[in-house]
N, C-alpha and C positions, 0 to 999 in steps of 0.2 A: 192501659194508658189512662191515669186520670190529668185531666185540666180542671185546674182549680181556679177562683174566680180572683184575681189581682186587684187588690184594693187602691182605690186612686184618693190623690190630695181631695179635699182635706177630709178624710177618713180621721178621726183622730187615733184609730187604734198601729195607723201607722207613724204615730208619736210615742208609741212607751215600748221602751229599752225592753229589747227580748233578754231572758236568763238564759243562762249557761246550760248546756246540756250535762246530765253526770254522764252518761254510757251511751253509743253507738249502737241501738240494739235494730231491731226489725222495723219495729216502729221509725226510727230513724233512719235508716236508709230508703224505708215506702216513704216518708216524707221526701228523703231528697229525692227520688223516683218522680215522685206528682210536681214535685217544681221543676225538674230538668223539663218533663212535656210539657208545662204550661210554658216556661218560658221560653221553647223551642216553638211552640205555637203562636204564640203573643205577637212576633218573633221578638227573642230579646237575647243579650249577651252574659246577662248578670242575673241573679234574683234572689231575696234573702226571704227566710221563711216568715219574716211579720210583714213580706207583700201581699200573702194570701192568707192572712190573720193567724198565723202560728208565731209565737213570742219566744221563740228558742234560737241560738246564735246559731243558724246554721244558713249557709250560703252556697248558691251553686253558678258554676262561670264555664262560658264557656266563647273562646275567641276566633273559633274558629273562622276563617270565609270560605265561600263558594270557590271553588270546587273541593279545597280543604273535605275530608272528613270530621266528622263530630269528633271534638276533642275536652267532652267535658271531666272539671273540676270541682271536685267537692271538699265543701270548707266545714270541720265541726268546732264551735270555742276559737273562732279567730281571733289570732291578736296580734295588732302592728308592733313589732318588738322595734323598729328603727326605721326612719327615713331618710333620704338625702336630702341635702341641704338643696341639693338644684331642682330648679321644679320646672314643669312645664304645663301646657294648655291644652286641653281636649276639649269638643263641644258634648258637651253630655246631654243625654238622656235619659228618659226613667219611664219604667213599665206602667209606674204609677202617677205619671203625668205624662200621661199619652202627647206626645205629636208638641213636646215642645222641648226646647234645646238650647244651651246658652252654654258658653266657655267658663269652663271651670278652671282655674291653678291651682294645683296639687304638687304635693314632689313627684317627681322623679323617676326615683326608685323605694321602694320598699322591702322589708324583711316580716315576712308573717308567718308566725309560728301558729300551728293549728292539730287538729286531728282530723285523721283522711276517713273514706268510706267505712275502712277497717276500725276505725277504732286506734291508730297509731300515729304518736306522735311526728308530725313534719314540721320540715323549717321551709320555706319556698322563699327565694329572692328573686324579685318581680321588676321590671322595668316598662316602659311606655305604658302602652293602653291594657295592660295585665295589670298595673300596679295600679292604675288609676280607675282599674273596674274593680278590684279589690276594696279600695279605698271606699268607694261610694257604696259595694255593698256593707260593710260594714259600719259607714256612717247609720245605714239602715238598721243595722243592729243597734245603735245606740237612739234611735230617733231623730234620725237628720235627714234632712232631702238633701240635693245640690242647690236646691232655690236659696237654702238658708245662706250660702255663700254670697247671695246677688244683694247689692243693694235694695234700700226698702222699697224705692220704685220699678225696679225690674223685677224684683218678686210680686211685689201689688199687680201688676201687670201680667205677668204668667198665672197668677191664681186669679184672675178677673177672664182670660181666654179659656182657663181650664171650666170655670164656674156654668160660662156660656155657652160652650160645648156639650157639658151635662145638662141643659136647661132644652136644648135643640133634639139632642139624642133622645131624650124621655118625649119629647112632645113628635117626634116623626116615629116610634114605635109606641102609638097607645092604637092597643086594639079594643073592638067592642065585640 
């Protein structure tokens, strides 16, 4: 089991747009391995590999709740092929801005064609909070938070609490 260190705003290397993986090998499934436990620790629902500074389109979900069993998802080269026109509202989250949350609109539903653990083509159609944790990890894939959605004063405002937080956290862990 490794956990790996999740890179918070404004990190800027969670701004540039992961590549595309060519092939599914070892290397790439140990990766998806160390983000299912980080983000199972963290705890969290979703995680794309440029949360913990890996720039490769790979993402891992998982929606499961309590008492549910683990029911995780793994995405290689996502890509939203379609979405519905009707959308809906979720309060979102992000590993990489701890403890803060705002209502996002997205569609709907989606269509996302990818490659699975194996190495083999899927197509998944997704609705509610599957489509819309989809969605936002691969916004991560391209270099987006959910903040960028917010007006410029609700985002000014989530990155002034998140700034403050790290400014708190370093000054109550300095050891001598």
């Amino acid at each position: 089991m490794t956990i790996r260190q999740i890179l918070t705003e404004p990190d800027p290397q969670l701004r540039i747009k992961s590549k595309p993986v060519q092939k599914v090998d070892v290397e790439i499934k140990k990766l998806m391995k160390d983000m299912l436990d980080t983000m199972y620790a963290a705890p969290g629902i979703g995680l794309a590999a440029v949360q913990i500074g890996v720039h490769k389109r790979v993402i891992v979900i998982d929606i499961a709740k309590e008492p549910e069993p683990n029911n995780p998802m793994y995405f290689v080269n996502p890509e939203i092929v379609w979405t519905s026109q009707t959308k809906c509202t979720f309060e979102e989250g992000c590993l990489s801005l701890p403890k803060q949350f705002a209502e996002i609109e997205r569609p709907e539903k989606c269509h996302v064609k990818y490659l699975d653990q194996n190495g083999k083509e899927q197509l998944l159609k997704a609705e509610g909070l599957l489509a819309t944790c989809i969605q936002h990890e691969i916004d991560h894939l391209n270099g987006v938070l959910f903040i960028d959605y917010l007006s410029k004063l609700k985002k000014s405002f989530i990155l002034k609490k998140l700034l403050k937080a790290k400014k708190e956290d370093v000054s109550d862990h300095i050891n001598f």
